[in-house]
N, C-alpha and C positions, 0 to 999 in steps of 0.2 A: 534456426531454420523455420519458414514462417511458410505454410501453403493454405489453401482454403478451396474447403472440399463442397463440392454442391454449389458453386458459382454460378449466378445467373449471366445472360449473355453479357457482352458489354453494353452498356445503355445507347440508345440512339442518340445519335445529334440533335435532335430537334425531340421536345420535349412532345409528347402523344395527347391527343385532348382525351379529358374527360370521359371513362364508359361507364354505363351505371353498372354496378357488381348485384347480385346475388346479396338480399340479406342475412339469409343462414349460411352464406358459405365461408368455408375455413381459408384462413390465410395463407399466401403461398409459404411452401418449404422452407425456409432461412437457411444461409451457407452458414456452413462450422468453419473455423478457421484454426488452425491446428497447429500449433507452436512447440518446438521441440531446440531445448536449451542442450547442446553437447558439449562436454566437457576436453573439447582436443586440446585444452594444454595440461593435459594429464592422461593420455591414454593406458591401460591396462596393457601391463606384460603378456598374459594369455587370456583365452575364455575362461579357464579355474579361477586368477583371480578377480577377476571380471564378477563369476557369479559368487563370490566371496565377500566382495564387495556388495554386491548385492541384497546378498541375503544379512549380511551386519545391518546396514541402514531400515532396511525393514523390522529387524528384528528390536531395536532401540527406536521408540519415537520420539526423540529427541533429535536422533542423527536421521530421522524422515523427516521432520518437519525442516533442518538444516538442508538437506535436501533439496525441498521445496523452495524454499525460502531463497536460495541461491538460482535458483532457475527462476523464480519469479522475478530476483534483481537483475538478471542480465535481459529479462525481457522487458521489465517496465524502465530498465534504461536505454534502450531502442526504441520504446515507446514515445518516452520520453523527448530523445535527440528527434524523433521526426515529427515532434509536436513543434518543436521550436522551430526545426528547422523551414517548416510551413507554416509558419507563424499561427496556427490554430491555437487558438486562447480553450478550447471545449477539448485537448484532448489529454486523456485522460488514463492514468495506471490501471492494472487491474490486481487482483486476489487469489489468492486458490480457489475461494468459494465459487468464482463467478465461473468456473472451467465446468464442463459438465460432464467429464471426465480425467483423472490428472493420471500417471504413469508413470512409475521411476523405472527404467530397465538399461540393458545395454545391450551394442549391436555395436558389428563393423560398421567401417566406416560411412561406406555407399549404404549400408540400412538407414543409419540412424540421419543421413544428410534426405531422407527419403520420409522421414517422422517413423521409419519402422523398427524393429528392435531383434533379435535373437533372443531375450527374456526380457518377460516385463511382467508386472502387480501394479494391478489399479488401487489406489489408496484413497479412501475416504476420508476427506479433508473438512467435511460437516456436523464431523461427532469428532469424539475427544476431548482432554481435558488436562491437555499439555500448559504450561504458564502462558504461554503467546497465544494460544486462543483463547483462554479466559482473559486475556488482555482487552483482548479483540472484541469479543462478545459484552464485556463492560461499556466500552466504550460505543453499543451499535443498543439503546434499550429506547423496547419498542413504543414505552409509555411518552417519551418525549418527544418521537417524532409523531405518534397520536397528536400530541399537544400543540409541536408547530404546525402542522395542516389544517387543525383544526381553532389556528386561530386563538390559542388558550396561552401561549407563552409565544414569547420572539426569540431570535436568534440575533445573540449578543456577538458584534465583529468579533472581540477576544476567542470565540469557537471556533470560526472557521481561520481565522491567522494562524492559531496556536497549534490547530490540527495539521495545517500545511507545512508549519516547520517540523511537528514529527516527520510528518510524509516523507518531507527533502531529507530526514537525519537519518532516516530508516533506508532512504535510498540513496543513501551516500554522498548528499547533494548537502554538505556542511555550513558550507559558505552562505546557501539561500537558504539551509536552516538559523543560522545565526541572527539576519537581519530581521527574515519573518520572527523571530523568537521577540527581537527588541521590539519591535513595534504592536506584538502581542501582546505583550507584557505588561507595556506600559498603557494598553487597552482594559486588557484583565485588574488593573490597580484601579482604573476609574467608573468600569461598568459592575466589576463586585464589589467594588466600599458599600461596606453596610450591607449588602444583601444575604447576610444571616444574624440573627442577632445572638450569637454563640462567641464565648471566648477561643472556643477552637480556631474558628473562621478568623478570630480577630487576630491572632497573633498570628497565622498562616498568613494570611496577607500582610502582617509587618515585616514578617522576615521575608518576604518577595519583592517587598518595598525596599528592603535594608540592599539587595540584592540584585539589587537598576542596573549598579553600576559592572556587575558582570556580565550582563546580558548588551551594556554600552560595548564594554572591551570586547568581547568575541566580536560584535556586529562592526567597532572599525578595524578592528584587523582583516575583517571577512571582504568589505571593500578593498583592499590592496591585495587578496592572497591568501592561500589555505592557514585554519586555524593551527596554532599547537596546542599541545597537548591541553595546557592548563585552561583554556578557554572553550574547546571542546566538549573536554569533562564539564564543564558549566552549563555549556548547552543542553550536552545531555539530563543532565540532571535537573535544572530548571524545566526542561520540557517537560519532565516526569513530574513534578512538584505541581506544574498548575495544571496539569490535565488531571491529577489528584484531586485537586482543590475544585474541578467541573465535575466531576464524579460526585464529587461530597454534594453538591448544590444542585444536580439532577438528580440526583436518588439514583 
C-alpha cells in the first residue's frame, strides 16, 4: 500500500513563467510518501499471536532486519515493474536507510491497507552491526567517492556492472543477474590485470579467469529461462568473489 502524505496540488497544464523567490527563503514542504508492505498471504490467527509475533522479530535482529529486508523486496519489486513498465531508464530501488522513518507492527486489516497499525516500533536501521549492514557499509566508503568527485580516480565499468548484478540477485531478478554478472566479469579481467602488484591479486584474478566459463553457462541458460540450482550457486558466489576483490583494490 503506497499513499503520499503532504501532496502538492496537481501541477497546471501549462508550465508557470518564472518569479523571482526570496534569497533567504526555505524551500517548500516536500510530500513523504508512505509505503506500507502487508503480509495477507499469512494473516495472524488472533491479536495474541499477532503481538507474539511481534515482539519475537524485535527482539532478534536478525529476524528484524529479515523483516525489513522482505518489505523492502516486495517494494522495490513494484518499483521496479513500474520502471519498466514506463520505460524510465532513471528509476530507481530504494533502502532502509533512505526511509526517514521505518515501522514493523500489525494491524487489522482496514488499518494496515490505511499505513495504520494496532502496534508498532520504529526501528533504527542507521546504527547496528548486523553482517548485512556491515556488508552494506563496506561496500558505501566515503574516501572513494571523495576521490571520483574529485577527480583523483575513475570509475571502472567492471563497478557499476558488477553492482547491478548484485542488485538484480538480491532482488530476485537471477536471470538479469546472470548476464550482467558475464559481462562484468569479463570487464573486471581486463580493467584489473595488473592493478596491484601483489601475489594475492594475482592468483585472485586467475582463478576468476579460470572461472569465465561459469559466468558463460549461467548467462546462456539465463537467455532461455530461469537458472538451476548449479549455475545460480555460481552466480552467487562469483558475485561475492569480485566485489571482494573491489574492496581489496579500494581500501
Amino acid at each position: 500500500m503506497i499513499e503520499t502524505v503532504g501532496a502538492p496540488p496537481p501541477p497546471r497544464r501549462r508550465r508557470r513563467k518564472p518569479r523571482a523567490a526570496e534569497p533567504g527563503a526555505d524551500p517548500a514542504p516536500l510530500p513523504l510518501a508512505r509505503a506500507t508492505a502487508v503480509r495477507a498471504h499469512e494473516p495472524f490467527e488472533s491479536s495474541e499471536r499477532a503481538e507474539c509475533w511481534l515482539s519475537e522479530t524485535l527482539d532478534d535482529e536478525d529476524s528484524t532486519d529479515t523483516a525489513i529486508a522482505e518489505a523492502l523486496a516486495l517494494l522495490n519489486r513494484a518499483l521496479h515493474a513500474h520502471a519498466v513498465a514506463g520505460a524510465d531508464p532513471l528509476g530507481r530501488e530504494v533502502r532502509a536507510e533512505h526511509a526517514s522513518t521505518v515501522r514493523i507492527g500489525h494491524g487489522s486489516g482496514k488499518e494496515v491497507a490505511s499505513g495504520r497499525y494496532a502496534a508498532a516500533h520504529e526501528v533504527d536501521v542507521r546504527s547496528g552491526g548486523s553482517p548485512r549492514r556491515r556488508r552494506e557499509e563496506e561496500l558505501r566508503p566515503q574516501e572513494h567517492v571523495a576521490a571520483l568527485l574529485g577527480g583523483r580516480e575513475s570509475l571502472d565499468a567492471c563497478e557499476t556492472l558488477i553492482l547491478r548484478a548484485r542488485t538484480d540477485l538480491d532482488a530476485g531478478r537471477n536471470r538479469e543477474a546472470a548476464l550482467q554478472l558475464r559481462v562484468g566479469l569479463e570487464a573486471l579481467l581486463v580493467e584489473l590485470d595488473g592493478a596491484l602488484a601483489d601475489p594475492g591479486h594475482e592468483e585472485d584474478m586467475a582463478q576468476l579467469q579460470a572461472r569465465r566459463s561459469e559466468a558463460g553457462s549461467a548467462a546462456n541458460e539465463a537467455l532461455h529461462g530461469e537458472l538451476n540450482a548449479t549455475n545460480l550457486s555460481s552466480v552467487r558466489e562469483l558475485c561475492e568473489r569480485v566485489l571482494r576483490r573491489r574492496r581489496v583494490l579500494r581500501g
